[in-house]
C-alpha positions, 0 to 999 in steps of 0.5 A: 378956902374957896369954892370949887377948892379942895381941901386935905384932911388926915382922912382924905379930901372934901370937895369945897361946894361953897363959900358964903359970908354970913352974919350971926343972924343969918346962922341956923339951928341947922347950921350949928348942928352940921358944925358939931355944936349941941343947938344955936346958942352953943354956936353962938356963944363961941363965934361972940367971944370971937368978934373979929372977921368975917363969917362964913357958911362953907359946905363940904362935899363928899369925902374922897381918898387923898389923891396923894395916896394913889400917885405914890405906888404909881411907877415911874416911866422915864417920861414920868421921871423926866417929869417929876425931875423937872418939877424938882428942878424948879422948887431948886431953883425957887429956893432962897436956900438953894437945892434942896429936893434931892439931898431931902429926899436922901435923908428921908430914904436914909433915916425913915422914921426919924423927928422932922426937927433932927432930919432938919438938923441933918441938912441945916434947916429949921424945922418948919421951912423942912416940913414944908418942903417934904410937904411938897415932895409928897405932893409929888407922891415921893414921901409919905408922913408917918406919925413920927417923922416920914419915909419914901414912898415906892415912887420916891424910891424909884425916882432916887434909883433912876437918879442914881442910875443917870449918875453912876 
């Protein structure tokens, strides 16, 4: 984290105002009860059976809608599907595994719904470098996390069309 970030929540994005170091003595009565903790000595206790690392006050601005969520019912213009291709392109070429962006975007279109470790299963990944890779689809605004498994967005779907299109 730091100032002038943001940070994704389930709910939507918090703006991160400030990021301080403090000491336990620097904490407030105050600042326990922001953190959810009944009074001081609750806080205390907890950051005391934690005695490694730095501390720090970090404040939060106010929530906002993931802006993810807007970008996926946005259309795609050929210059906006030139754009994101271009970016596919990219993570393809970054990839130690090689291209993957289209073939993940297929199988999150065929099977939505579908466990994350059985989609991984189907193009010869791990679960997590997966997870992480539809993370970055959604990004994009192509993919969209269900509470089992994911599906394509209106933008995600578009995109596959034109692809589709470019290559018939």
């Amino acid at each position: 984290m730091r100032t002038g970030g943001t940070l994704l929540t389930p709910v939507g994005q918090l703006a991160i105002l400030s990021v301080t170091p403090v000491t336990l003595s620097q904490i407030t009565e105050a600042d326990s009860r922001k953190a959810g903790y009944p009074h001081l000595i609750a806080l205390l206790e907890e950051l005391r059976a934690r005695p490694d690392g730095q501390l720090y006050r970090i404040e939060l601005g106010g929530l906002v809608a993931d802006p993810r969520v807007a970008l996926r019912s946005q259309s795609l213009d050929p210059r906006a599907a030139a754009d994101i291709v271009s970016q596919l392109e990219r993570l393809d070429r970054r990839s130690a595994d090689g291209p993957w962006t289209t073939r993940t975007l297929r199988i999150v279109g065929l099977h939505p719904g579908v466990r994350a470790v059985d989609l991984a299963r189907m193009v010869g990944q791990a679960k997590a470098p997966f997870k992480i890779n539809v993370r970055k689809l959604k990004r994009l605004g192509l993919t969209e996390s269900l509470e089992i498994g994911y599906r394509l967005s209106p933008r995600g779907r578009d995109l596959l069309k034109q692809l589709d299109e470019r290559s018939a």
